[in-house]
Backbone as a ProteinNet text record, in pm:
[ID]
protein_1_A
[PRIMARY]
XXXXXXXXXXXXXXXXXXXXXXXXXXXXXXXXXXXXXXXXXXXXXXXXXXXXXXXXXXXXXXXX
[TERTIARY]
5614.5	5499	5411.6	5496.4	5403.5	5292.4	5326.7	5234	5155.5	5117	5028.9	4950.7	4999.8	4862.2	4822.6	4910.5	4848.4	4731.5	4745.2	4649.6	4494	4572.5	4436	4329.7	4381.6	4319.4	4238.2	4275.3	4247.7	4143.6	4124.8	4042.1	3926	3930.5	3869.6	3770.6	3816.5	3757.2	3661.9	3729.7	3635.6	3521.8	3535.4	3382.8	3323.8	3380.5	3272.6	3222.7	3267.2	3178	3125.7	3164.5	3018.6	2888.1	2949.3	2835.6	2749.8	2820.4	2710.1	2673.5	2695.9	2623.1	2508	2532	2435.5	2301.8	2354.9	2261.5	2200	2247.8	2154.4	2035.2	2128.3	2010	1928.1	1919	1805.9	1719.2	1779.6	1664.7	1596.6	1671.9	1589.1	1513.4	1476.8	1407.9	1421.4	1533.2	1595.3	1565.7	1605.6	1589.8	1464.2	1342.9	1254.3	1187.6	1271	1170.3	1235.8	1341.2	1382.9	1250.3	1161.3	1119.7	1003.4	962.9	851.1	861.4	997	963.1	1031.9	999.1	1083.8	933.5	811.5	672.2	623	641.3	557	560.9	665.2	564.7	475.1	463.5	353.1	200.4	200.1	132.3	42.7	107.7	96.5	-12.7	88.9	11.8	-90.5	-147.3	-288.2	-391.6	-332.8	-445.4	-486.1	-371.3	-397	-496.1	-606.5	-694.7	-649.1	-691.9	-682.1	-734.8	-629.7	-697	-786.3	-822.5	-889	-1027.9	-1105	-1209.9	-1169.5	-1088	-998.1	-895.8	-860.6	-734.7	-825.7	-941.6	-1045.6	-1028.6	-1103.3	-1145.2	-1057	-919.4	-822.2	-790.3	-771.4	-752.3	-833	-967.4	-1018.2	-1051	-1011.6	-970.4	-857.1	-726.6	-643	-673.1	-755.2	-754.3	-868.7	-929.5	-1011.4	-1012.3
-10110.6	-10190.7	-10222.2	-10221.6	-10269.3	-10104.4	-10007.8	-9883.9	-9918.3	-9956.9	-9976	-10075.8	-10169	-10263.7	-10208	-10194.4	-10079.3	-9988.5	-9951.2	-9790.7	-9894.6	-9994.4	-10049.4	-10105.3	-10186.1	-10241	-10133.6	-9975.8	-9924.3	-9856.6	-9851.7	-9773.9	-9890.1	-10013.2	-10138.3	-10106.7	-10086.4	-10052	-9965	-9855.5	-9732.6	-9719.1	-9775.8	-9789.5	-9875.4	-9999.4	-10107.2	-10038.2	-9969.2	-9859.5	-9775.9	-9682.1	-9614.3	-9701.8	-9789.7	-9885.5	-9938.2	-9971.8	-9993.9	-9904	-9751.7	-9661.8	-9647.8	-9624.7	-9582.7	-9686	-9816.5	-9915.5	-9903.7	-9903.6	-9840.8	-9721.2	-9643.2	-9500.6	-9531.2	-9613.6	-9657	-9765.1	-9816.6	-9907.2	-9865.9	-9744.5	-9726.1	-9591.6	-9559.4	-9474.2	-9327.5	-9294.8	-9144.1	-9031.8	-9128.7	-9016.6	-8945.5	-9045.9	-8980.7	-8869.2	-8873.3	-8754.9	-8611	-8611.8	-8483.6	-8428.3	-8538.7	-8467.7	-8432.6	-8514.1	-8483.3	-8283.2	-8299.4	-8160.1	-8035.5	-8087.5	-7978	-7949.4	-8007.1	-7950.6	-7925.9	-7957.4	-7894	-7763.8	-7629.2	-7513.1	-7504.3	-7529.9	-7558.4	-7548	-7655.7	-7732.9	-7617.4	-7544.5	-7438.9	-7310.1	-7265.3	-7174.9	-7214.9	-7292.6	-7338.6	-7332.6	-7395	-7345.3	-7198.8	-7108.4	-6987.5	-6918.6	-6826	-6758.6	-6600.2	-6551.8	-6416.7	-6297.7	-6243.8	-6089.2	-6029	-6016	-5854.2	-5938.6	-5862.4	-5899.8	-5838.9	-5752.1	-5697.2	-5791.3	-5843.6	-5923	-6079.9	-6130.4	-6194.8	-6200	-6103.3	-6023.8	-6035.3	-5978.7	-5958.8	-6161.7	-6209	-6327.8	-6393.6	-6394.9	-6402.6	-6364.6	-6286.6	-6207.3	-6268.9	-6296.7	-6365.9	-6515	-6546.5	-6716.4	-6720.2	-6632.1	-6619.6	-6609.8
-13402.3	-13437.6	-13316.3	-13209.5	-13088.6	-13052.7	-13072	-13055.3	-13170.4	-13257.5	-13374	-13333	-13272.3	-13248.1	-13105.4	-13029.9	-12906.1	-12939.1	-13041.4	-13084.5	-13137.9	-13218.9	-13273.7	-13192.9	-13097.1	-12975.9	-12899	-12840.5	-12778	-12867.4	-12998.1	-13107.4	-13139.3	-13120.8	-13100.7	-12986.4	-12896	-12741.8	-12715.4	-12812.6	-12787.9	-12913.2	-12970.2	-13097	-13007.7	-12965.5	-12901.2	-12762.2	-12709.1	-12645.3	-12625.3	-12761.1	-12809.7	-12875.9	-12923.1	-12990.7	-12916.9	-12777.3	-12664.3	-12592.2	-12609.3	-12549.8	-12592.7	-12729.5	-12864	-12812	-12815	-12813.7	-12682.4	-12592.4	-12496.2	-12497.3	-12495.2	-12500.1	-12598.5	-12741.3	-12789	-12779.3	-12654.8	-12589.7	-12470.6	-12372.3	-12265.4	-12341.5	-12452.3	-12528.2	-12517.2	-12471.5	-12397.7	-12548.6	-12632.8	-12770.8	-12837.7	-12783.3	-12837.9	-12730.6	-12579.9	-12527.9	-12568.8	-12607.8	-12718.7	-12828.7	-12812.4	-12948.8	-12897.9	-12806.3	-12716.8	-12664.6	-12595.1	-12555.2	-12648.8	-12762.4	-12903.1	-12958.2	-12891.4	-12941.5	-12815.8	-12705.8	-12600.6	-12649.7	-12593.2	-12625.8	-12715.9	-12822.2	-12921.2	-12861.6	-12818.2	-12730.5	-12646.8	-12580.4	-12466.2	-12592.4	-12706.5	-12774.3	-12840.8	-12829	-12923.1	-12817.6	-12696.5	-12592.7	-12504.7	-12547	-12442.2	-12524.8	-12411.3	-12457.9	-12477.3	-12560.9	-12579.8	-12479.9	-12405.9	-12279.4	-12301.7	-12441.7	-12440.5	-12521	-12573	-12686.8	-12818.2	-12836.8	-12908.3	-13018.3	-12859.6	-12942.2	-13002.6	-12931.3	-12946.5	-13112.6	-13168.8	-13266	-13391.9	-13352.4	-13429	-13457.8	-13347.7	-13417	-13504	-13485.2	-13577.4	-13691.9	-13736.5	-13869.6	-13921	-13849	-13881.4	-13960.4	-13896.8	-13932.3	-14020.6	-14096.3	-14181.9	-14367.9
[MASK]
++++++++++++++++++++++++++++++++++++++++++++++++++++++++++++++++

């Protein structure tokens, strides 16, 4: 019986310190720059210009 409350105590311990991990990283705001850079490249292809006048051309046909 004494390993059973041993185990419980130590399983006590370790939620209450993920619980305060958790609670951290969602206060120093770490989670949302994941999402921030899960659209940067995005970001990058809307602004590059097209090489040729060709390819110019062709995109615009595309988006038409």
């Amino acid at each position: 019986m004494d390993v059973l409350t041993l185990l419980m105590f130590v399983g006590i311990v370790m939620v209450t310190l993920a619980l305060g991990f958790f609670r951290w990283t969602v206060r120093i705001g770490s989670l949302q720059h994941a999402d921030r850079l899960a659209l940067l490249p995005l970001a990058h292809d809307e602004e590059s210009k097209p090489a040729t006048e060709e390819n110019a051309r062709l995109i615009e046909r595309s988006r038409a």
